[in-house]
Backbone as JSON, one array per atom type, in Angstrom:
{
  "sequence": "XXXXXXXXXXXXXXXXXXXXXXXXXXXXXXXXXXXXXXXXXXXXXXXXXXXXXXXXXXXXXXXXXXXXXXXXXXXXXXXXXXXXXXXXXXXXXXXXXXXXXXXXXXXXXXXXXXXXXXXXXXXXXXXXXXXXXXXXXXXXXXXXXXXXXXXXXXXXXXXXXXXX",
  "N": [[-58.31, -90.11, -19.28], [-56.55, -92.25, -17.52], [-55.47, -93.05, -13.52], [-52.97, -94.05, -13.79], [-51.69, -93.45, -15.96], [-51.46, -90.25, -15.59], [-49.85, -90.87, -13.65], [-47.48, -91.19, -14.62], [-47.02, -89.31, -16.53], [-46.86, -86.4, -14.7], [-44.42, -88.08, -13.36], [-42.38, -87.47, -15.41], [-42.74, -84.62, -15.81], [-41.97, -84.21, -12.92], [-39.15, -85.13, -13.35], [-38.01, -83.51, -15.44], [-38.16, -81.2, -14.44], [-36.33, -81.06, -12.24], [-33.05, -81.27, -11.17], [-31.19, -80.55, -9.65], [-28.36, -82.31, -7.62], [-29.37, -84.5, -4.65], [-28.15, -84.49, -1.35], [-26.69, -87.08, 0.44], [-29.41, -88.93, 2.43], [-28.92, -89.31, 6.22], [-28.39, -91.57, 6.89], [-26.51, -92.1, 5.26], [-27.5, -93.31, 2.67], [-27.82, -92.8, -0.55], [-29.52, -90.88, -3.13], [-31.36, -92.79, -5.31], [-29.44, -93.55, -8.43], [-30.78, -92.89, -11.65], [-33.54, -93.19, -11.01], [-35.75, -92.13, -11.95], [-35.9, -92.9, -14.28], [-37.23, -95.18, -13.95], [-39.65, -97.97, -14.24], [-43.1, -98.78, -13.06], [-44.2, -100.11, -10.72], [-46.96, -100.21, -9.18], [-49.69, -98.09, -8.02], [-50.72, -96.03, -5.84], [-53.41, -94.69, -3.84], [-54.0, -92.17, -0.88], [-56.48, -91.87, 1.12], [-55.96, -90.73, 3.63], [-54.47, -88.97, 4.08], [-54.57, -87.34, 1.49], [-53.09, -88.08, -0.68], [-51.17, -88.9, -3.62], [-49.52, -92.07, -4.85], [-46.76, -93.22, -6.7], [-45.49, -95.99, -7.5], [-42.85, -96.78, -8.1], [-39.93, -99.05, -9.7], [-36.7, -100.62, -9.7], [-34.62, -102.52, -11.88], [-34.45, -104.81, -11.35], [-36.37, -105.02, -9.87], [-38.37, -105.16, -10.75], [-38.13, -107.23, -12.48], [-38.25, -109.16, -10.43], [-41.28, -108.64, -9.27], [-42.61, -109.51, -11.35], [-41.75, -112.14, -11.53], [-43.25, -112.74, -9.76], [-41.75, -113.39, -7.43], [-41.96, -112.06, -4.32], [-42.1, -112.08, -1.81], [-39.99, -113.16, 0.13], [-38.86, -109.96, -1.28], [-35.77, -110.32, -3.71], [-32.3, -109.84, -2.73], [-30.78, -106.52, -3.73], [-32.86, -104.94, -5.33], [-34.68, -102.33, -5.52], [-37.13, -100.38, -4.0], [-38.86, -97.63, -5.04], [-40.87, -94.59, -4.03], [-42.71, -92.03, -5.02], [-44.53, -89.21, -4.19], [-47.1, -87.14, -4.33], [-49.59, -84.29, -3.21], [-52.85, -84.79, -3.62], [-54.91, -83.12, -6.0], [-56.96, -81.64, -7.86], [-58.42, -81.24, -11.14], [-58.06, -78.53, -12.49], [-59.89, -78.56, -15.42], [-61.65, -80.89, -15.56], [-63.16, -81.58, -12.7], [-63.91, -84.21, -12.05], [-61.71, -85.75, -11.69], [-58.66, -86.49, -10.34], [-55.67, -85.2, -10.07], [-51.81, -85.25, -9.72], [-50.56, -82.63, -7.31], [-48.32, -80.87, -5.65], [-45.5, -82.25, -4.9], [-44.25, -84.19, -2.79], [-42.71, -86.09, -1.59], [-40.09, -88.21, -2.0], [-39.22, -91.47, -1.51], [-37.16, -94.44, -0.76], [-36.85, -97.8, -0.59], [-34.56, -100.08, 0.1], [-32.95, -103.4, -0.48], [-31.05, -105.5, 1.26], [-30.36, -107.96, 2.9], [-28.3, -108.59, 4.76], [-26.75, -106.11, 5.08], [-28.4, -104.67, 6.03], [-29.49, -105.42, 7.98], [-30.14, -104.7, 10.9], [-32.83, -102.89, 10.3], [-35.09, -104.89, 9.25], [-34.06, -105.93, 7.15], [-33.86, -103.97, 5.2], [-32.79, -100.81, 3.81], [-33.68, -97.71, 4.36], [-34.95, -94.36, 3.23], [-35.61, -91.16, 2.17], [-36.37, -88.47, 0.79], [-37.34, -84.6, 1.04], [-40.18, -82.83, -0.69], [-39.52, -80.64, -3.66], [-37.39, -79.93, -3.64], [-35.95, -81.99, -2.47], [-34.72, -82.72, 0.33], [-33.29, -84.17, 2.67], [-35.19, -86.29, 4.88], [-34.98, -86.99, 8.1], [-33.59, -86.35, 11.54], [-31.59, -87.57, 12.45], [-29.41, -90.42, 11.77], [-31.35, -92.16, 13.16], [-33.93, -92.31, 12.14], [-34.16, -94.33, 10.39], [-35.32, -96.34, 12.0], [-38.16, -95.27, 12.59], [-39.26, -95.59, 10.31], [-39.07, -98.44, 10.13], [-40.76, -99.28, 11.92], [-42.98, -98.34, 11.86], [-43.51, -99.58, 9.27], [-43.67, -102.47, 10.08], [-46.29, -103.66, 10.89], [-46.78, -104.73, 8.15], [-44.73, -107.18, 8.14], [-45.26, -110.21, 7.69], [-45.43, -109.54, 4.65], [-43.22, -108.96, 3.17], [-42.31, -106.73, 5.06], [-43.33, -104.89, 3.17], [-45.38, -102.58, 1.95], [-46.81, -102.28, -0.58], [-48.72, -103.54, -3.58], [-47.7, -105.81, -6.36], [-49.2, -104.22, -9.11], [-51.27, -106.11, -11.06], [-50.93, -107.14, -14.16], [-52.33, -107.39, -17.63]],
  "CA": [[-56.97, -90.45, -18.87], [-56.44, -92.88, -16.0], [-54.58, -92.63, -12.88], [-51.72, -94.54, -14.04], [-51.4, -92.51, -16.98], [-51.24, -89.09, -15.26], [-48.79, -90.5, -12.56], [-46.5, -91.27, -15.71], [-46.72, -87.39, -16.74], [-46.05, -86.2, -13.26], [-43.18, -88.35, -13.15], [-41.95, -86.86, -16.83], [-42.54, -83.49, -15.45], [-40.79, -83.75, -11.89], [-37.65, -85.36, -13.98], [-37.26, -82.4, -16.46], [-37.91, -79.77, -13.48], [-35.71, -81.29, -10.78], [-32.28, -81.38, -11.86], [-29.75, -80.33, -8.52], [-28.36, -83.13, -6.99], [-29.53, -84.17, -3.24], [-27.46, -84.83, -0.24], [-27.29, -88.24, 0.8], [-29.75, -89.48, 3.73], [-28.6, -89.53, 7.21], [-28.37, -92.96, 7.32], [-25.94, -92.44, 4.49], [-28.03, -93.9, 1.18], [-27.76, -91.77, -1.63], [-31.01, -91.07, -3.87], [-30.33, -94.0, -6.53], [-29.59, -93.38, -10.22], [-31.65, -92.74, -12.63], [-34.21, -93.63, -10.79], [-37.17, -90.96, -12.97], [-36.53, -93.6, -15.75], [-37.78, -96.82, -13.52], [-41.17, -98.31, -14.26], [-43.95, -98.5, -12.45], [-44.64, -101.53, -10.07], [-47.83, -99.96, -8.58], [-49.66, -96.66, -7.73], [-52.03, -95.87, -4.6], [-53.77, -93.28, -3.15], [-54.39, -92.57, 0.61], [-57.39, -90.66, 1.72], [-55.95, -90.12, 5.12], [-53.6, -87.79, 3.68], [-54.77, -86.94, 0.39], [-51.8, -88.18, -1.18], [-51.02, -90.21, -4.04], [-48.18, -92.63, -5.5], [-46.39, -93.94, -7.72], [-43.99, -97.05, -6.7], [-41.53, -97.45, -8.9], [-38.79, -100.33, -9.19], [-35.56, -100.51, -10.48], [-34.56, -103.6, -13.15], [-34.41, -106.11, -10.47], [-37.37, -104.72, -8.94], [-39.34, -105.49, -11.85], [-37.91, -108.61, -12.83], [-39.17, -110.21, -8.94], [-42.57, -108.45, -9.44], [-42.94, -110.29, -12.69], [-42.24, -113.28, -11.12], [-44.03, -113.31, -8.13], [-40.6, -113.23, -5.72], [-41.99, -110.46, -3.71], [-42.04, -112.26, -0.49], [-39.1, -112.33, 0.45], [-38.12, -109.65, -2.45], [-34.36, -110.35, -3.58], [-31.77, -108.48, -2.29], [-30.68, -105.76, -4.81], [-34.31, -104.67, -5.25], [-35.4, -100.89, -4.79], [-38.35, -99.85, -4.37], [-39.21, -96.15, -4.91], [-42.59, -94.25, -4.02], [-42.85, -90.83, -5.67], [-45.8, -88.69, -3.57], [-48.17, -85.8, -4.71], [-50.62, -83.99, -2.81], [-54.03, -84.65, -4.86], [-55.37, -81.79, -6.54], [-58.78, -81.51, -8.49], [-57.67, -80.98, -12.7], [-59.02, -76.93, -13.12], [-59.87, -78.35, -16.75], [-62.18, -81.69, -15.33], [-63.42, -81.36, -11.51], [-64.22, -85.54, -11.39], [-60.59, -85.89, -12.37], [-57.5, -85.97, -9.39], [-54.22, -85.4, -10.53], [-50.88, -85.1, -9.01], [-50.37, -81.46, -7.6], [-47.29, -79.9, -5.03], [-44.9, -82.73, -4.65], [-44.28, -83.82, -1.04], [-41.58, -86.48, -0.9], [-39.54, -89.28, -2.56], [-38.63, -92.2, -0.8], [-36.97, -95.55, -1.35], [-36.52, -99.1, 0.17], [-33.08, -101.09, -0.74], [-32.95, -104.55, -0.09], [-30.19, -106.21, 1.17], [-30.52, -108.61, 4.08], [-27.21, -108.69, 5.77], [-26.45, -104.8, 5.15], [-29.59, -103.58, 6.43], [-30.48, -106.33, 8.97], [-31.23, -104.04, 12.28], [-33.99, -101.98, 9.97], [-35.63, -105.48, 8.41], [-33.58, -106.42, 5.83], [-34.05, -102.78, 4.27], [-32.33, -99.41, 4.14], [-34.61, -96.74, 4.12], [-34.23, -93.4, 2.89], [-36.79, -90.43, 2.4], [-35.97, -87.23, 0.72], [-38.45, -83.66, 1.46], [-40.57, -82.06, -1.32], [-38.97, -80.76, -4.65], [-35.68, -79.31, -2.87], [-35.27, -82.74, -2.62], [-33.87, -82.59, 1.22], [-33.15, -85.65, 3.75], [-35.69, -86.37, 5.88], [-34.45, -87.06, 9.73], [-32.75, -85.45, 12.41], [-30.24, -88.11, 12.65], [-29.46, -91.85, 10.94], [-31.86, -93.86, 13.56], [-34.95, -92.26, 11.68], [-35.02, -95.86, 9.49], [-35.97, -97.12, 12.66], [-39.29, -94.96, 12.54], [-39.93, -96.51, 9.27], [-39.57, -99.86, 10.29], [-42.0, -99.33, 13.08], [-44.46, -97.67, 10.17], [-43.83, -101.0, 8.13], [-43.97, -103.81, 11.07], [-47.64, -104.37, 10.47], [-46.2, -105.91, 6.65], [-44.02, -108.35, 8.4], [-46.11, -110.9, 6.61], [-45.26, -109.3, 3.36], [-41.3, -108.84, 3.61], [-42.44, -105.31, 5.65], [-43.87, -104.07, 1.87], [-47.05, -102.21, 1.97], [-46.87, -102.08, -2.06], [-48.54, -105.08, -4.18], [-47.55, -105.07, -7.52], [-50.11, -104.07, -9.87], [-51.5, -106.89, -12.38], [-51.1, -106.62, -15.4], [-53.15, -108.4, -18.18]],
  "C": [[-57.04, -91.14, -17.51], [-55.37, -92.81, -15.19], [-53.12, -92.68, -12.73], [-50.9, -93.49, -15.01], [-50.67, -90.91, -16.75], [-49.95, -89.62, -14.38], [-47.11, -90.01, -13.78], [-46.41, -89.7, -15.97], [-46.11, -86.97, -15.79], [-44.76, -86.66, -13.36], [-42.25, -87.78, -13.9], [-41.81, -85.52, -16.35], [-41.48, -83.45, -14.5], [-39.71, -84.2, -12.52], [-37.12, -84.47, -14.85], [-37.51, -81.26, -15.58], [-37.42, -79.78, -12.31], [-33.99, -81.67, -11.62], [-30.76, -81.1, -10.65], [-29.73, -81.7, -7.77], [-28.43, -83.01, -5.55], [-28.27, -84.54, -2.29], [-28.08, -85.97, 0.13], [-28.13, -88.17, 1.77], [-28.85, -89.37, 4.71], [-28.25, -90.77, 7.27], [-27.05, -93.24, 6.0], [-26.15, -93.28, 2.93], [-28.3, -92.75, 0.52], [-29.04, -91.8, -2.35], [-30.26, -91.65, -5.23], [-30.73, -93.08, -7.84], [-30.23, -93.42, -11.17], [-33.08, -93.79, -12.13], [-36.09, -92.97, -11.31], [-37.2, -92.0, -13.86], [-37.5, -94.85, -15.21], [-39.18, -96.81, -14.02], [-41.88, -98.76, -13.18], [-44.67, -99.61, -11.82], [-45.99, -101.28, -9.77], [-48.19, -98.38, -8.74], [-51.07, -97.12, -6.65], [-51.98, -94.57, -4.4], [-54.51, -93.63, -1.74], [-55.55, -91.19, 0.87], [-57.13, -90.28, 2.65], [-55.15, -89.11, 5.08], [-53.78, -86.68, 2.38], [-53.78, -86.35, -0.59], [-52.26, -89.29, -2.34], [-49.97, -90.37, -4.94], [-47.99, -93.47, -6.51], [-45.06, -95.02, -7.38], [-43.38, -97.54, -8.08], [-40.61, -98.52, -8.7], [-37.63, -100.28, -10.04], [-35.75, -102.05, -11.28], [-34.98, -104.73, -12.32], [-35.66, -106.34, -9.53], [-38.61, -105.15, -9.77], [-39.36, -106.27, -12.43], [-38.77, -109.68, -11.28], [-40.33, -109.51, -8.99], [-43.12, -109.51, -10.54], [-43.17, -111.52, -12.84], [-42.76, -113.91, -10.03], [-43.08, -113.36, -7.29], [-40.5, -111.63, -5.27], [-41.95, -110.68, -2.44], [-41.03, -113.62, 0.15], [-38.97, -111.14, -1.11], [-36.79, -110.18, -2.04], [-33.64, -109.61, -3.05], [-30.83, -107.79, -3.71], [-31.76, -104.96, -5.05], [-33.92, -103.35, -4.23], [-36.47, -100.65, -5.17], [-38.51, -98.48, -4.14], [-40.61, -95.71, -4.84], [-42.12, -92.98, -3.98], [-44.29, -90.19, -4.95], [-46.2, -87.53, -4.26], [-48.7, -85.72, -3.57], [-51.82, -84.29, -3.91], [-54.6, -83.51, -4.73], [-56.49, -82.04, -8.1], [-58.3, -80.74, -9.98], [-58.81, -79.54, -12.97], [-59.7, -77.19, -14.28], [-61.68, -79.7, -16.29], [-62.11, -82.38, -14.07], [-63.47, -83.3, -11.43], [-62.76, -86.14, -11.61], [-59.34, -85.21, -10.63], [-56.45, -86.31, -9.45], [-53.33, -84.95, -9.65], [-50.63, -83.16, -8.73], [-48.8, -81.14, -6.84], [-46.96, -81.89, -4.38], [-43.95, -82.84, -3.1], [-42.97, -84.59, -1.03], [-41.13, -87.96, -2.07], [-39.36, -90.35, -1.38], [-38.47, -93.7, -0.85], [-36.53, -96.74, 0.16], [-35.36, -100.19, -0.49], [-32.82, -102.45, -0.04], [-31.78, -105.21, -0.04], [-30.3, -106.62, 3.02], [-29.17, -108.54, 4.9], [-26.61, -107.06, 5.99], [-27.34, -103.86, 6.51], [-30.31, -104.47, 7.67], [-30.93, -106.0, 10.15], [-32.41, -103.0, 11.8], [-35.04, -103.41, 9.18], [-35.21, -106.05, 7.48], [-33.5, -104.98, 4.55], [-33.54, -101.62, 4.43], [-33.44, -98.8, 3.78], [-34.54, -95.54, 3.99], [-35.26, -92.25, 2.31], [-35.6, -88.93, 1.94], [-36.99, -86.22, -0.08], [-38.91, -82.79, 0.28], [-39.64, -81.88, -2.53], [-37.15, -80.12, -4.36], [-35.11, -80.63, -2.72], [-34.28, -82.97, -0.75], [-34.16, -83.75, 2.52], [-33.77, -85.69, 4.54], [-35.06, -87.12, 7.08], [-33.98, -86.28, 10.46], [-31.6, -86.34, 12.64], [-30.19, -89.52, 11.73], [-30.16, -92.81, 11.64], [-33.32, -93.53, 12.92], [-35.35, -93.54, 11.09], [-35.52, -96.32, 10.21], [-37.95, -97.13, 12.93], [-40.18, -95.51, 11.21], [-39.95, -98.38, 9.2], [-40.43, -100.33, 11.33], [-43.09, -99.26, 12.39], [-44.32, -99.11, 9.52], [-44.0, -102.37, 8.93], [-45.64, -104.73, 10.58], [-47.43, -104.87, 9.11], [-45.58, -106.47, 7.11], [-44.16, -109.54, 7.51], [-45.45, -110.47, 5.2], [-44.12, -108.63, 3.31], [-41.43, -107.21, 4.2], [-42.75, -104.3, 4.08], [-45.16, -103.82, 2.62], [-47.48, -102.45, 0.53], [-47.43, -103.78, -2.4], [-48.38, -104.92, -5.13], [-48.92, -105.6, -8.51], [-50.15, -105.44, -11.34], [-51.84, -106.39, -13.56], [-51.82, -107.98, -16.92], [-51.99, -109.08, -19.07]]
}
């Protein structure tokens, strides 16, 4: 089974065992709609954390992957990244699957809305409780400090995965 494969499970799982709705963000962005069904622009893993994701996209998010308008993306365009901790499969040790779910968090594109964070709202909500990361609404600013070094690449870290 490859890594893509398992994130897809994971995702199947946290959507049939998460089910209370969250409290918007601080910054006031709600966690978008049916966003468990989106498909799957990408997935990475970070050794510096020993984390790994799954970037999801909504319709529009997957229509400008498809055609290469990723730099600028459109505005409309969300991008979602779904996190795990990695955890070692009890069944097949060379094998690292998704284990204790750390955080959701999405990027909404709209240039004139969002234009003192980049062109992007940003929005982050904690583990499977599902609960708003910040202490207040200028936290997006800490994520557009975290994404500056992508300037170059409309402040994405994500590339989308080729597909044959």
């Amino acid at each position: 089974m490859n890594l893509n494969t398992v994130l897809l499970l994971a995702s199947a799982l946290f959507a049939s065992t998460t089910t209370m709705a969250a409290e918007p963000a601080l910054n006031g962005i709600s966690l978008p709609e049916g966003y468990k069904d989106w498909r799957i622009i990408a997935v990475s893993h970070r050794t510096d954390n020993n984390t790994m994701r799954a970037i999801l996209g909504n319709d529009k998010a997957i229509e400008a992957a498809r055609k290469g308008q990723t730099n600028p993306w459109p505005d409309g365009v969300i991008l979602g990244k779904l996190v795990w901790k990695d955890e070692t499969d009890a069944n097949w040790a060379a094998a690292t699957v998704p284990g204790k779910f750390v955080h959701a968090e999405f990027m909404i594109k709209d240039a004139r809305k969002f234009e003192s964070t980049a062109g992007w709202g940003f929005a982050r909500w904690l583990g499977e409780a599902q609960k708003p990361y910040g202490k207040d609404s200028n936290f997006a600013q800490e994520c557009v400090t975290c994404h500056t070094p992508m300037k170059g690449n409309d402040f994405v870290f994500t590339h989308p995965a080729k597909l044959p």
